[in-house]
C-alpha positions as CSV (number, residue, x, y, z in Angstrom):
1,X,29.0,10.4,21.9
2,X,26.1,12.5,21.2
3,X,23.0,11.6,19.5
4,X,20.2,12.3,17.3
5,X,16.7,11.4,16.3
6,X,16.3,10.5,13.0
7,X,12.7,9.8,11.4
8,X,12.1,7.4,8.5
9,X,9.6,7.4,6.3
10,X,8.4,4.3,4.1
11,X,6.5,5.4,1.0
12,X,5.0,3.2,-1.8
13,X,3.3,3.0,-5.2
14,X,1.2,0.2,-6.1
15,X,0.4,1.4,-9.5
16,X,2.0,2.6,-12.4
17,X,-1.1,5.1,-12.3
18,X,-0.2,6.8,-9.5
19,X,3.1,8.5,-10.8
20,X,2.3,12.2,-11.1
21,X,4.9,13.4,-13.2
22,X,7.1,16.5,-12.4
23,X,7.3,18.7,-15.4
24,X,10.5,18.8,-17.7
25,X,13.4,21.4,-16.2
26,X,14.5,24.2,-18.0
27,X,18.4,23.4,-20.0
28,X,19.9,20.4,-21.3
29,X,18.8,18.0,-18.8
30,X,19.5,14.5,-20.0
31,X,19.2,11.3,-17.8
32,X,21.2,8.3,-18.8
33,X,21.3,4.9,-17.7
34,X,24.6,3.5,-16.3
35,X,25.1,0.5,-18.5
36,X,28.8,-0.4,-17.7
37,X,29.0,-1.9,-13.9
38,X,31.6,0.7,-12.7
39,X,32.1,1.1,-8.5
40,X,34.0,4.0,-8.7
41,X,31.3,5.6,-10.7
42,X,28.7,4.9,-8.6
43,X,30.5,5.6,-5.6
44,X,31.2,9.0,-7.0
45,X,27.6,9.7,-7.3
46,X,26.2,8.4,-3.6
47,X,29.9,10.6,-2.3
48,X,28.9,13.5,-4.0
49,X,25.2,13.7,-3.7
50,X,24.9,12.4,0.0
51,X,27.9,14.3,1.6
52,X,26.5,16.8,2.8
53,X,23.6,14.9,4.2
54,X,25.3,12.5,5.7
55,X,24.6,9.6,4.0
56,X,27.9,6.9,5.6
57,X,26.6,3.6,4.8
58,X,28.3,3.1,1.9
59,X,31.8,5.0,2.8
60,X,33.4,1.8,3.7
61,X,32.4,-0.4,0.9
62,X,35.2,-2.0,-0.8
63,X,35.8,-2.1,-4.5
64,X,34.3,-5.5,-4.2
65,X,31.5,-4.8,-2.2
66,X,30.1,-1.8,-4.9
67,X,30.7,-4.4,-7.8
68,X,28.5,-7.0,-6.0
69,X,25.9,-4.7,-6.1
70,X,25.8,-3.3,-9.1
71,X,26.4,-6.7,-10.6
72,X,23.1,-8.0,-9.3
73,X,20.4,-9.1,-11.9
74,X,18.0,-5.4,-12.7
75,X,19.5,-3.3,-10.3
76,X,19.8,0.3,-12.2
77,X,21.4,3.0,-12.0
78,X,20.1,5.8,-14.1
79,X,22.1,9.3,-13.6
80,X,20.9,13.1,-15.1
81,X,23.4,15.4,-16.5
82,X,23.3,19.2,-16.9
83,X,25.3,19.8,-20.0
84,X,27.0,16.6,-19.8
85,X,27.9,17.4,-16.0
86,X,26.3,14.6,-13.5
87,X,23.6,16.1,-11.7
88,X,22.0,13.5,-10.1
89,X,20.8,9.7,-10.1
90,X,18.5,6.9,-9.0
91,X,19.6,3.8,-8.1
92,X,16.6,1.3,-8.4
93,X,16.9,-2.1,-6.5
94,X,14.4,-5.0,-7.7
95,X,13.1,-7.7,-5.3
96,X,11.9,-11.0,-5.7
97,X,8.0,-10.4,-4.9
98,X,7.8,-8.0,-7.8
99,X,8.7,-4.5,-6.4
100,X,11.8,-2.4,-6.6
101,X,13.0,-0.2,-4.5
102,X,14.2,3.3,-5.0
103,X,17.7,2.3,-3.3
104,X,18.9,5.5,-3.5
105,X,17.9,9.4,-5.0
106,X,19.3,13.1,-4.9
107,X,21.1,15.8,-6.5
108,X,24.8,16.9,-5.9
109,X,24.2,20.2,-4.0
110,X,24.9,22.7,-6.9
111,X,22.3,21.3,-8.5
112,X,19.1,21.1,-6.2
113,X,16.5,23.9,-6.3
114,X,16.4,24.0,-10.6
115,X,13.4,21.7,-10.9
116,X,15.7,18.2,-11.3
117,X,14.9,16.3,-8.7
118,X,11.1,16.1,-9.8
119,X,11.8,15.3,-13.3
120,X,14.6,13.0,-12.4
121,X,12.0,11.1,-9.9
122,X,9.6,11.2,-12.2
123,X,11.6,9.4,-14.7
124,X,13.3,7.0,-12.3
125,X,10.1,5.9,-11.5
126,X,9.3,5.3,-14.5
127,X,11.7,2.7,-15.1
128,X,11.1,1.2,-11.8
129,X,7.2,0.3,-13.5
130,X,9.0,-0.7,-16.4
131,X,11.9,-2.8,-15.3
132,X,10.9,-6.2,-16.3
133,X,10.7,-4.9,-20.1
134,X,14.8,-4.5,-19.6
135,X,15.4,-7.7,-17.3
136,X,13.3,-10.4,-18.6
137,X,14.0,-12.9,-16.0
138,X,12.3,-10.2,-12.9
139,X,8.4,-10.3,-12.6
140,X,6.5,-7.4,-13.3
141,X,6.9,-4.6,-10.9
142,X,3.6,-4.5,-8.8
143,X,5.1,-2.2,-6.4
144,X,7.5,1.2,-5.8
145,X,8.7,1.7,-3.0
146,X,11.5,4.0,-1.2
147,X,12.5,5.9,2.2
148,X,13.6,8.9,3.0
149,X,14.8,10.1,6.4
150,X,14.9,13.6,8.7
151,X,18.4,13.9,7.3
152,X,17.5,13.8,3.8
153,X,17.3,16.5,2.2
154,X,14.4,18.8,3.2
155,X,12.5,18.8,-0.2
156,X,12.5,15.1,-0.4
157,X,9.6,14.1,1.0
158,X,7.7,16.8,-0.6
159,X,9.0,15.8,-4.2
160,X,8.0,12.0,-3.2
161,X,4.4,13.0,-2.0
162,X,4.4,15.5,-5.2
163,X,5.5,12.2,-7.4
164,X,2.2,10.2,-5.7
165,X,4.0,7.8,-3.1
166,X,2.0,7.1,-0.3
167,X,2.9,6.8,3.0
168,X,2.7,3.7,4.9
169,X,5.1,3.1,8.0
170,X,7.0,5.6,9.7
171,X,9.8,4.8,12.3
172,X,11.9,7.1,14.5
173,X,15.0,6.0,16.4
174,X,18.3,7.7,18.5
175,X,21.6,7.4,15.6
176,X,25.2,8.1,16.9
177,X,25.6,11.3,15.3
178,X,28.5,11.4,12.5
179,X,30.1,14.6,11.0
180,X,29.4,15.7,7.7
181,X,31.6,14.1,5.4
182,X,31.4,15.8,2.4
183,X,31.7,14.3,-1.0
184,X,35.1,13.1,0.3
185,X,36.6,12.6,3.9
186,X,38.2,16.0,5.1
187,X,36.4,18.5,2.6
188,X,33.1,19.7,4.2
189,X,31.0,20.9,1.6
């Protein structure tokens, strides 16, 4: 089995203040939040958007497992549409010591490259600064924070150092390496 080296970066905010926003993309570029707990929904979304970078954590998951997760107290997801076609989404994670993590990010491929990611990051952050307004029992966010790896896509860390995350730990490590899997098993992208 051949391997690979796969970097990860840790990046944080510590202040609402330190969100530089991404401008507003051209279109009709809405961002919605996910409201109605649905796994197949949201395992659409991390399919379709991480296929092609091989993002296989999640593959397995039963129906059980995605509803666990999404049924946990604050944890958002919050999805942009291009004309009422998912573009996108942010799935933000809250933890007990007052931050929230940026669980997962990105575009579906046909959509990268049209100025989405920024505004979507932008406003995902957003409502990570703002959570406890929505989930009352949560502390105030004191912290942002979210990784992103060599086999992200390569205008993620840019957009994340664009946004104002800082760095702060950065580990590298040998991964078995997997085949692409697409945004379903078997159909390449």
């Amino acid at each position: 089995m051949s391997t690979v080296t796969v970097t990860t970066w840790y990046l944080e905010q510590t202040s609402p203040d330190d969100l530089r926003s991404a401008a507003e993309p051209d279109g009709d570029i809405r961002i919605v939040r996910a409201e109605v707990a649905s796994p197949e929904f949201s395992r659409f979304l991390y399919a379709s958007v991480g296929g092609d970078i091989r993002w296989t954590d999640r593959l397995g998951w039963s129906y059980a497992q995605w509803q666990e997760l999404l049924d946990l107290p604050g944890t958002e997801t919050w999805v942009a549409y291009d004309r009422g076609t998912p573009a996108g989404f942010v799935e933000l994670a809250p933890h007990d010591d007052g931050a929230v993590e940026i669980m997962y990010f990105g575009l579906l491929p046909a959509f990268r490259g049209r100025r989405i990611g920024g505004h979507l990051l932008t406003y995902g952050v957003q409502r990570a600064w703002d959570l406890a307004d929505r989930t009352p029992a949560r502390p105030a966010t004191k912290r942002v924070w979210v990784h992103t790896c060599s086999k992200d896509g390569r205008y993620a860390m840019d957009n994340y150092l664009r946004r104002g995350f800082r760095l702060f730990r950065t580990e590298t490590e040998e991964e078995a390496e997997v085949e692409t899997p697409g945004p379903w098993p078997g159909s390449g992208v």
